[in-house]
Phi, psi and omega in degrees: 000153199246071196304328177322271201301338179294314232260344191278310166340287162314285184297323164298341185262341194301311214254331170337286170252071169014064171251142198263329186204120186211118208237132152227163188226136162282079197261126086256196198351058129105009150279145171250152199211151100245161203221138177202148194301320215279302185106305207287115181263070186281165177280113179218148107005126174221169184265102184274347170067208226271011167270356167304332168321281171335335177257316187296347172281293196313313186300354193264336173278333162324322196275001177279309194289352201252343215003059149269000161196171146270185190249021184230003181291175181256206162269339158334269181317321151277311183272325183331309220291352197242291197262171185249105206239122180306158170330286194286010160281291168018286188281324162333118172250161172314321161280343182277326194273022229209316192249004176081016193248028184267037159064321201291145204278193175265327152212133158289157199288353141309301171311297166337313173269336181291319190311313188293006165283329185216106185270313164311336165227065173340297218278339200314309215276017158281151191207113188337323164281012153307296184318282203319299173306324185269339167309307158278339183273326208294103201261353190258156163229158166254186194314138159292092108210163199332094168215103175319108168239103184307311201279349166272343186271301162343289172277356129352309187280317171292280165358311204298281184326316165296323162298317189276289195082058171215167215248155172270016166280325189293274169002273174325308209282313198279320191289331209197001159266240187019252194313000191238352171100011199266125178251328194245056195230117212197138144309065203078162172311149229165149212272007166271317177245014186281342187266359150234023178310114176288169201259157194251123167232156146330146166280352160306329209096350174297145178304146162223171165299182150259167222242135195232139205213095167258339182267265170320357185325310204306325181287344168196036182246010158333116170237140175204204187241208175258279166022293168270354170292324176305333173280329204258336192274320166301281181319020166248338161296321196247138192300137196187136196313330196274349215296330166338269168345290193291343192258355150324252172016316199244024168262145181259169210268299160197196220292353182247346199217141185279219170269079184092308212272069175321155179271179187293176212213167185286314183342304184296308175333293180302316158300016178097001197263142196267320222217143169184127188231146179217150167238210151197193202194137170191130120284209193249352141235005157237154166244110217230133196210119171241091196255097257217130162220124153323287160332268183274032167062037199227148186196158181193157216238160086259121149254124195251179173245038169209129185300075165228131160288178199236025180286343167299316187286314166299355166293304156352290172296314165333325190284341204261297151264036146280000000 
């Protein structure tokens, strides 16, 4: 591993596009790095956006293994007995919303135009009878296949919330916080992470907010450090109540996607990996990039405090922390 070159990495895309605090953490063969433009590696709080996917998988598979569901249940089997689920819903499984192959858009255009009432807090002005309404009135579905839907991840989190009867940050907090130790770790902001939230800037540069989710959670609403993500990164290498689980997750499912896990790019090739799995993350002040290989024992992090994406700089890093 080329510690020179990540951090030369680092401080060049850092300054490039003017992020004030941009943290990556390093696992290999069973070591942690952390690295950052500052050089100051402090306990500080990020927002993960859509790296929240990875966990809404783990937890589903928990409910797999808990045998409160299969990856063949439908949406039928789960929600009817409660909700009124269109024809063409109906058949959609645990497994299609899981690999983004559910027919279902990434967000619907009803959903679309209400976000555009708060372009600064998109999801707030969503309501859980939005999903339910749109389940039932929707009468079209689109091709079964790979089309990224934040609103499948989403009712994913219910789907969660239904199983359990527990809100789904309590889920995260029993299922996955807990047992791996992530302590400064939260479903939306939370007396664990408000006091160390870093500040969010815009790609303008303007301060921003955290992103308020109560519907859609399952799909971005992660806030954690680097620290506990790293704890979250170890346990798919080291003996650990989840390691089962997690290393479920990272088989893959089909040609672009494992569980929650995009699959490799040609790019990873080039970079010696046989085998990789990555997700990423952007909110409207925050950024996020996770990259995982089994093969070479190697995982790496980014987390920025600015809405730009960082899939570049991981891409980057690839070359690098093999």
């Amino acid at each position: 591993m080329q510690i020179d070159k990540i951090q030369f990495k680092i401080n060049k895309f850092s300054t490039k596009n003017s992020i004030k605090n941009l943290q990556v953490g390093v696992y290999k063969d069973g070591e942690i790095f952390r690295l950052s433009n500052s050089g100051n590696i402090s306990h500080q709080a990020f927002e993960l956006a859509s790296i929240t996917k990875v966990f809404t998988g783990c937890a589903i598979m928990i409910a797999i293994e808990e045998n409160k569901i299969s990856l063949n249940t439908t949406l039928e089997q789960i929600l009817s007995n409660k909700f009124e689920i269109s024809d063409s819903f109906k058949s959609i499984t645990i497994e299609e919303l899981l690999t983004h192959c559910s027919g279902l858009p990434n967000l619907p255009h009803l959903f679309l135009e209400k976000m555009q009432t708060n372009p600064t807090d998109p999801y707030s002005v969503l309501q859980k009878d939005d999903v339910f309404n749109y389940l039932s009135l929707q009468q079209t579905l689109g091709k079964k296949r790979y089309c990224y839907s934040n609103f499948g991840y989403g009712l994913l989190g219910l789907i969660l919330e239904h199983i359990y009867v527990f809100s789904y940050a309590d889920i995260m907090t029993k299922k996955i916080f807990d047992p791996l130790n992530m302590q400064f770790s939260s479903i939306g902001l939370s007396s664990k992470t408000e006091n160390i939230l870093e500040q969010g800037y815009s790609v303008e540069g303007k301060e921003t907010t955290i992103w308020q989710d109560d519907v859609l959670a399952g799909a971005g609403s992660l806030i954690s450090t680097c620290d506990d993500m790293m704890l979250f990164i170890k346990a798919h290498f080291a003996s650990n109540s989840l390691k089962n689980i997690l290393n479920t997750i990272l088989l893959p499912q089909t040609k672009k996607m494992a569980i929650s896990w995009h699959r490799q790019g040609w790019l990873g090739r080039i970079a010696g990996y046989k085998t990789y799995l990555w997700h990423n993350g952007c909110t409207g002040g925050y950024s996020s990039y996770i990259t995982l290989s089994i093969e070479k024992k190697t995982a790496f992090l980014i987390l920025s405090s600015k809405g730009i994406i960082v899939d570049e700089l991981g891409m980057d890093l690839l070359h690098y922390v093999s």
